[in-house]
N, C-alpha and C positions, 0 to 999 in steps of 0.2 A: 759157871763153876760153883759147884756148893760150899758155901764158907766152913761148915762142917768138915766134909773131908779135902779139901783144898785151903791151903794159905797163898797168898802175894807175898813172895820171895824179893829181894833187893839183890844183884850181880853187881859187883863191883872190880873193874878191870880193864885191862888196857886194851883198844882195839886196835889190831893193824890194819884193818880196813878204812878206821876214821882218821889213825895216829893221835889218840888221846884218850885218858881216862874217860869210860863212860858206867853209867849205872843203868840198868838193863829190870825192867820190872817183870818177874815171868809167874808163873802158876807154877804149882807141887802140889802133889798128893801127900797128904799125912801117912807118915810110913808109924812112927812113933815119936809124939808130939811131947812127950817128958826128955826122950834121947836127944829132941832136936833132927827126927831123921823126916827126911823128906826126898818124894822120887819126881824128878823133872818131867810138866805136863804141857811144855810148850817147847817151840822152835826158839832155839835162840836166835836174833837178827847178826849179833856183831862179834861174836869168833870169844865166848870164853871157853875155855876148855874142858866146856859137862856137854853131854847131850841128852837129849830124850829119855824119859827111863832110867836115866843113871839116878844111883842115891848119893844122897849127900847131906851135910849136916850143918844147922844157918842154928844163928844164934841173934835173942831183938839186940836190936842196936839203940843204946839210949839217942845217941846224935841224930840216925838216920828217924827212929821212930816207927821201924821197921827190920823185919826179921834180916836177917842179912847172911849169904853163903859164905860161909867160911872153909869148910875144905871137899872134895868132894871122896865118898866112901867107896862106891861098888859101881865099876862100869859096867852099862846094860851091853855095850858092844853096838850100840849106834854108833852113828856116826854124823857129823854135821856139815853140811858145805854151803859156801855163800858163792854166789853167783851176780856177776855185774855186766851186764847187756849193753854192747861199747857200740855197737850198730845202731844208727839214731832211726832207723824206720821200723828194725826189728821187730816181731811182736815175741815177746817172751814166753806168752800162752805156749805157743810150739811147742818150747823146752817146758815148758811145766806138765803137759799132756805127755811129753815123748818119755818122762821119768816118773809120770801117775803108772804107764805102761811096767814098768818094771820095776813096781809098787813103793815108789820114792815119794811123798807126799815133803808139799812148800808151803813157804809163809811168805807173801810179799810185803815187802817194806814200801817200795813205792814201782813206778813204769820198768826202773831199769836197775832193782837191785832185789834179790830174792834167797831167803836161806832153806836148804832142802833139807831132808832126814832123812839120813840113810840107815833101814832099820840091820839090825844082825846077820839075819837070812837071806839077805840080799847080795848077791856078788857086786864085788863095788868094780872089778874089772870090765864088768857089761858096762856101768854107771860111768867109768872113767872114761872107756871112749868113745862113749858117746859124749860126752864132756868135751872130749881132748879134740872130737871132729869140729865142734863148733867154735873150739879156740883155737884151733889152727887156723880158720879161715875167720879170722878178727870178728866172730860176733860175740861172744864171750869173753870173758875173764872172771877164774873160776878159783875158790881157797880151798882149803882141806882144814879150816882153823881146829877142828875136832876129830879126828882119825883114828877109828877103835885098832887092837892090837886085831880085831879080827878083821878087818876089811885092809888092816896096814900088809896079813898074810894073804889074804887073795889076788895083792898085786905080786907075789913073788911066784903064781901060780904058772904063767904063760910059759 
C-alpha cells in the first residue's frame, strides 16, 4: 500500500467472536485527509461493524499514536462474514474456492478461521446457502457481524 494514498487506521471494539475489546489495525484510502474521511481497503478479521468500501471518519488519537475510526459515514453496501471451520480435518480451501466462484473474495486469519467480503452485487442468498449447507452438517460456523441493508433485502427475496 502507498503511504501517499493509503493510511493505517486503528479499530477499536468489541468482538463477539473473541468476547473482548480488541484493536484491529486495517488499511483506508484517502478519501479527504483534512475531513478525516477514509474508504476501508481491507477485510476486517473480527466483526466491527464497517466493511469494505464503506467511508468513514478516524481522527489521531494522542494515546493510541494512531489514526483512530471514530464513526463510520457511507455504506458501500458490502458486507462482511466470518467463518469458523469446527471439522478438525476439513480443508477450508473448498469453501474459500466454492465463494471465489460467486465472486466472494477472503482473508484468512489462521487454519480454521476466515472473514469473507460480500461485495454489493452479489446475491448474498446464493452466498447464504451455501453457507447454511455446510453449517447444517457441522463443518462450519458462520457470523453476519457486518450485513448491508442490501444483502439484509435479498434474504427477503425467496
Amino acid at each position: 500500500m502507498a503511504e501517499d494514498t493509503h493510511k493505517k487506521i486503528v479499530f477499536k471494539y468489541y468482538s463477539t467472536y473473541l468476547e473482548e475489546i480488541v484493536s484491529e489495525t486495517m488499511w483506508a484510502e484517502i478519501v479527504d485527509l483534512e475531513k478525516g474521511y477514509f474508504k476501508l481497503d481491507n477485510i476486517p478479521f473480527f466483526g466491527p461493524l464497517i466493511a469494505t468500501d464503506d467511508i468513514f471518519r478516524a481522527e489521531y488519537d494522542e494515546n493510541e499514536k494512531f489514526l483512530m475510526h471514530k464513526e463510520t459515514i457511507e455504506s458501500s453496501g458490502n458486507s462482511i462474514l466470518q467463518i469458523l471451520v469446527l471439522e478438525k480435518e476439513f480443508d477450508k480451501e473448498i469453501i474459500v474456492e466454492k465463494l471465489k466462484t460467486v465472486n466472494c473474495i477472503s482473508e484468512s486469519l489462521n487454519d480454521t478461521f476466515f472473514a469473507v467480503e460480500v461485495t454489493k452485487n452479489v446475491d448474498y442468498l446464493i452466498v447464504k446457502s451455501l453457507l447454511d449447507e455446510y453449517e447444517s452438517n457441522s463443518i462450519i460456523e458462520f457470523a453476519e457481524p457486518c450485513l448491508s441493508e442490501k444483502h439484509r433485502t435479498d434474504l427477503l427475496k425467496n
